[in-house]
Structure formats: C-alpha cells, structure tokens
C-alpha positions as CSV (number, residue, x, y, z in Angstrom):
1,X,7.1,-2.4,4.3
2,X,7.3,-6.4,5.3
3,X,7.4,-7.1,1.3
4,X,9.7,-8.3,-1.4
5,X,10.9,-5.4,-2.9
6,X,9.1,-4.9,-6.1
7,X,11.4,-5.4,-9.2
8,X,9.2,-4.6,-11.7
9,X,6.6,-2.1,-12.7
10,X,3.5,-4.1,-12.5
11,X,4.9,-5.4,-8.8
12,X,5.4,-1.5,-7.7
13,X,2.2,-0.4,-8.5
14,X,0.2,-3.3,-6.9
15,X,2.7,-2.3,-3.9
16,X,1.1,1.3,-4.6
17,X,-2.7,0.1,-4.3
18,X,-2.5,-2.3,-1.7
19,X,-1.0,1.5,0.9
20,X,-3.7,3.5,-0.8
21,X,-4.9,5.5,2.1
22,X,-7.3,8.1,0.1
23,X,-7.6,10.2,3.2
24,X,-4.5,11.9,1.8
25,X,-6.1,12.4,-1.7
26,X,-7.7,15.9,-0.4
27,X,-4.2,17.1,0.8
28,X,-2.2,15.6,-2.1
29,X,-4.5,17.3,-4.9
30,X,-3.6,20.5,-4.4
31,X,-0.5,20.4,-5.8
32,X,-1.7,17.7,-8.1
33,X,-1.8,19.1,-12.2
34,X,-5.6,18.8,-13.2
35,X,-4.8,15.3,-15.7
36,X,-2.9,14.0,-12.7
37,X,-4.5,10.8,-11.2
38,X,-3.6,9.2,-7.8
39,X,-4.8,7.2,-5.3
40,X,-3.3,8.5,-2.3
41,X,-0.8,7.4,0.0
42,X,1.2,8.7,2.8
43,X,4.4,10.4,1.5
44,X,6.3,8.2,3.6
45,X,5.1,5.3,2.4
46,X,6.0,5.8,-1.6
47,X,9.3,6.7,0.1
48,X,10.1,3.7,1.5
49,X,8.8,1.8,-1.3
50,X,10.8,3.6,-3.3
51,X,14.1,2.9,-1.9
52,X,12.8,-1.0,-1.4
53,X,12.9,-0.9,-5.1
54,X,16.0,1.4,-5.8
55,X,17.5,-1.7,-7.9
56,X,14.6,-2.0,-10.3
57,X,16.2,-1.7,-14.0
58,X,15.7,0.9,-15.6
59,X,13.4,0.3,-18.5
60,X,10.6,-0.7,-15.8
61,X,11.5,2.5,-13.7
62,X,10.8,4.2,-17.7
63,X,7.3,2.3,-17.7
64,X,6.5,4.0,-14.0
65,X,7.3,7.7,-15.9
66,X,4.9,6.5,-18.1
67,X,1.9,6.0,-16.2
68,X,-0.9,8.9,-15.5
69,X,-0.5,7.9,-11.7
70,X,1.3,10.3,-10.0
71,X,2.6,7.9,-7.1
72,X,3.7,5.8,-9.8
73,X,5.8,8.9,-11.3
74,X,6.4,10.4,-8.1
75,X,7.8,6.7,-7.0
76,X,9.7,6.3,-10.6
77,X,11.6,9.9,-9.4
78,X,12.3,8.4,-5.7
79,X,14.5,5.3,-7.3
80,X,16.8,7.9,-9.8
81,X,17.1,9.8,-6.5
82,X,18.4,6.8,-4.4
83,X,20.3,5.3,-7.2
84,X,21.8,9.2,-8.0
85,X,23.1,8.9,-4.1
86,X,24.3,6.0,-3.7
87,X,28.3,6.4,-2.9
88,X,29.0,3.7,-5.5
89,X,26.9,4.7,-8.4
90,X,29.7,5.6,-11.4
91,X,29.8,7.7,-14.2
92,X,28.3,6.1,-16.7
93,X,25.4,5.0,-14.2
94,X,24.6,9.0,-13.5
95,X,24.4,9.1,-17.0
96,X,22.0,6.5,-17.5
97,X,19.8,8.2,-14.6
98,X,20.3,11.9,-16.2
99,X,19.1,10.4,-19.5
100,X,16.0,9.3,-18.3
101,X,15.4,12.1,-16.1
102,X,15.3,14.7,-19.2
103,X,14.0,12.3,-21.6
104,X,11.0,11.6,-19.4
105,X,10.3,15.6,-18.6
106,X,7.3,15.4,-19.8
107,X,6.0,13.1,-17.2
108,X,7.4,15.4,-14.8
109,X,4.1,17.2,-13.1
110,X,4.6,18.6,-10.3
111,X,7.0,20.9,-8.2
112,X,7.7,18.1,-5.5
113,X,8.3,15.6,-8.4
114,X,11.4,17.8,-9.5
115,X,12.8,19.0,-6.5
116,X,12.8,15.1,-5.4
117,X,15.2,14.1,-8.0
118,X,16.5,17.6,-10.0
119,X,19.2,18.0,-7.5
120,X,21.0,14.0,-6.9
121,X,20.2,13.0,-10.6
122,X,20.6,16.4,-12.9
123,X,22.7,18.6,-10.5
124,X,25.6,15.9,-9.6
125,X,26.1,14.3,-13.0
126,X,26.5,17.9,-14.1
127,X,29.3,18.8,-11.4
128,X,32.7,19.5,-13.0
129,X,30.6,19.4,-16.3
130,X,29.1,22.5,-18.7
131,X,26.2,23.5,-16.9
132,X,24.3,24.5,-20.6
133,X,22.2,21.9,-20.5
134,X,20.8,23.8,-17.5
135,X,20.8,27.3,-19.4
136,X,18.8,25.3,-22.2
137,X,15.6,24.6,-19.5
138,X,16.4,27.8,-17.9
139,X,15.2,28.5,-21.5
140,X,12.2,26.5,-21.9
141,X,8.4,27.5,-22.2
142,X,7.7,24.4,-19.5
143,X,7.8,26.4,-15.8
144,X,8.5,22.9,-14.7
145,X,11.9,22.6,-17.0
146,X,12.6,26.1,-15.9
147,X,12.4,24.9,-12.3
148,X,14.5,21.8,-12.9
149,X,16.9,24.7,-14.0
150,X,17.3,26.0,-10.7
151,X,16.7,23.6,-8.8
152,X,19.3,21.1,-10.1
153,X,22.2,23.5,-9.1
154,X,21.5,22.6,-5.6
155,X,24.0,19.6,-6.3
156,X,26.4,22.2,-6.7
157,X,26.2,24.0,-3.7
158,X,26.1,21.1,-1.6
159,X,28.9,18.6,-3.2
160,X,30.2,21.3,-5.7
161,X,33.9,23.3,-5.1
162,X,34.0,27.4,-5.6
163,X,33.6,27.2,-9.3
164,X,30.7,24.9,-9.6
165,X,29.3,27.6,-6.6
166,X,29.9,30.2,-9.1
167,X,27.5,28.8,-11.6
168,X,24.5,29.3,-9.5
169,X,24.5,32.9,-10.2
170,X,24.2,33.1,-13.6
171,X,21.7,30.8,-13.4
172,X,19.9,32.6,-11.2
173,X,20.3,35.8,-12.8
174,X,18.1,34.5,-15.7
175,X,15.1,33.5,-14.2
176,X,15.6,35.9,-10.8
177,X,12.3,38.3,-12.8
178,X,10.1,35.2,-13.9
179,X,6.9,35.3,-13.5
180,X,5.7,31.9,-12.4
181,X,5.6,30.9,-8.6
182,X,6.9,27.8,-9.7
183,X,10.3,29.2,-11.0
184,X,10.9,32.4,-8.9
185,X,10.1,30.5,-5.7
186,X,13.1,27.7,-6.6
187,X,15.4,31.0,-7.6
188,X,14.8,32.0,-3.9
189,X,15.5,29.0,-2.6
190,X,18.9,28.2,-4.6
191,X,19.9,31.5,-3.5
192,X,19.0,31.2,0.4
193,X,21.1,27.8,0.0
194,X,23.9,29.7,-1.9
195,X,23.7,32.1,1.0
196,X,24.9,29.8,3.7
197,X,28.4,29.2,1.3
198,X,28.8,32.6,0.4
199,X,26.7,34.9,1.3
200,X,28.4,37.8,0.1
201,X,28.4,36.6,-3.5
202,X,24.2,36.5,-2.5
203,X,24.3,39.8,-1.4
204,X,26.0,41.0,-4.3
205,X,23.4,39.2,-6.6
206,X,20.0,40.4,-4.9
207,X,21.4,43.9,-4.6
208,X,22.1,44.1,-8.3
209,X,18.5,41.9,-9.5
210,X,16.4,42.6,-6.5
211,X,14.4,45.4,-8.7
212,X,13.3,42.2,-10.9
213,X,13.1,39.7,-8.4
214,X,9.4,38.9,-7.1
215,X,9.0,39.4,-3.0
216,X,8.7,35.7,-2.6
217,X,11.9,35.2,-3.9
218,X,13.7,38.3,-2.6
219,X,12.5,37.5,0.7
220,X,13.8,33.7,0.3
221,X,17.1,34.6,-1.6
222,X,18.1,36.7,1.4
223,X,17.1,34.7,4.4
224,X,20.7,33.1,5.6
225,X,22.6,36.6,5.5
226,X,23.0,38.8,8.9
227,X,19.9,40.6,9.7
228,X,21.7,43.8,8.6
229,X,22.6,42.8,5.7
230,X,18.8,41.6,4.9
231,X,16.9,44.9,6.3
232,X,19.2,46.7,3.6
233,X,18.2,44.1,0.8
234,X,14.9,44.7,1.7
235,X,14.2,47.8,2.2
C-alpha cells in the first residue's frame, strides 16, 4: 500500500482509518454481528495490509483480537493466516498461532473471520495430530466454534494423507443435522471439498446422514460427485 508495514497495533489500525472507504459499510454489515463496529474498507485492502504486517509479534496481533473493530480482528485473523502458510513456519511457531487462535474465540464474530484463518492456523497444526480438540468445538454451544469445527479440517483435505482424509467424516457426521446456517452450511462445504479426494467415501456419508442433513448442505456436500451419483443423493 506504499507504507512501512505496520509493526504494531496502534500503526495497523491508523493504517486501517486512513483506507476507510465507508461505501462498503452497507455491504460489509450484513454479515457484521449486531456489537460489531467497522469502518469499512475494501476486502482487498485489509488483505494486503495484512500480509504487509504478517511479522507483527504476536502480543500486538493479541491487542488487534481485542478490539470491537472488526477490520482490526478481521486483519489480526489475516496475519495468523499468512504466518500459518508460510513454508518455513515450524512447529512450535503453529503452535503459538493455534494458541492464540482458540484462546481469542471469543473475538471471533463472524463466518468470514473463521473460514480466513480455521483452516492454515487450526487445521494444519492439527495434521498428524488428535483431531479432539476439534470434536470439543464440534461440541460447543458457540455456532461460531462449531463452525471452526468443520471448517478447520479443510487443512486436512488439502495438505492431509488418507488418514487425516478419514477424519473429516466423523466430524461431519456430528454436526451433518445442526440446525444453524452457520454450521450446516461449512458441513456442506467440507464435504463438497472431501468429494473431489474421495468421493465415494462422500457418497457413502450423505447416503447414510442425508435424512438429517439440511438441503443447503445436502445440496453442497454432493456437488463434486458425477451427476448420477448426485440425482440419486438427491432424490
């Protein structure tokens, strides 16, 4: 953005008001949560502000998660997700990110907020790990946490071997029937994902929980399997 890249809270946010463009305040509200307070700017913009400030330390990325200003959150989320895919972050540095990620849920607002960062930062520390931290939000009264449940295991579809694949299902299977847009929507789209690895395994699944499964989802879930396969599912 033709700026040193901010290193510190404080620096980030001034970065924030100074590309306020509150035209996109009417489209960015409606996914907004109604204590949510922003000042608008392009998507594009936090983005690249973001990664101009992916080697902010931590503890100032914790004091963004802390503010009511959603491009300050939304921003804090963009950093763990550069940092989480950078080729050369190590172990203990996922951990650090993961950490903060969970600790912080509650600042987490927002659908786009968690599909930003649920997968790089939560997902791929997790591969090759238990995945019951993921069954413990799966379990969680928070749609939001529930969503990070099934939303996270995209890491293991993407950068995961056969038996982190596997894990997806079970997963699924306990939030394929919930309720909430927010959760049942992210099922369908773990599974349409799931579907382009093995989408026999996906078949398998929605024909066994598709009595449960909301149409959005079933409709989602099944949309990368032949269009046989699909009309049967659907039916």
């Amino acid at each position: 953005m033709g700026e040193r890249a901010p290193a510190t809270a404080g620096e980030f946010l001034a970065a924030v008001h100074r590309a306020a463009a509150p035209a996109e305040l009417p489209v960015l509200r409606r996914r907004l949560g109604p204590d949510d307070d922003a000042v608008g700017i392009r998507m594009r913009d936090l983005f690249d502000l973001a990664r101009a400030a992916a080697d902010m330390p931590l503890d100032e990325v914790a004091v963004l998660l802390a503010s009511p200003l959603y491009e300050a959150r939304m921003g804090a989320l963009c950093v763990l997700d550069v940092r989480a895919r950078r080729r050369d972050t190590d172990d203990a540095q996922r951990r650090r990110l993961y950490d903060l990620y969970l600790s912080r849920h509650d600042r987490i607002t927002t659908w786009d907020m968690v599909d930003r960062a649920a997968p790089s930062v939560v997902g791929r520390y997790l591969l090759g790990r238990s995945p019951a931290p993921l069954h413990g939000l799966a379990a969680a009264a928070d749609p939001l946490r529930r969503r990070t449940a099934v939303t996270a295991p995209l890491a293991f579809v993407r950068w995961g071997d056969d038996a982190a694949l596997a894990e997806v299902f079970p997963l699924a299977a306990v939030l394929a029937g919930d309720p909430d847009p927010l959760v049942h929507k992210a099922v369908g789209i773990l599974l349409e994902h799931a579907g382009g690895r093995d989408p026999e395994a996906v078949a398998a699944f929605v024909a066994e929980h598709r009595g449960s499964m909301p149409r959005h989802a079933l409709r989602t879930a099944v949309a990368k399997l032949d269009a046989a396969e699909r009309g049967r599912l659907l039916g």
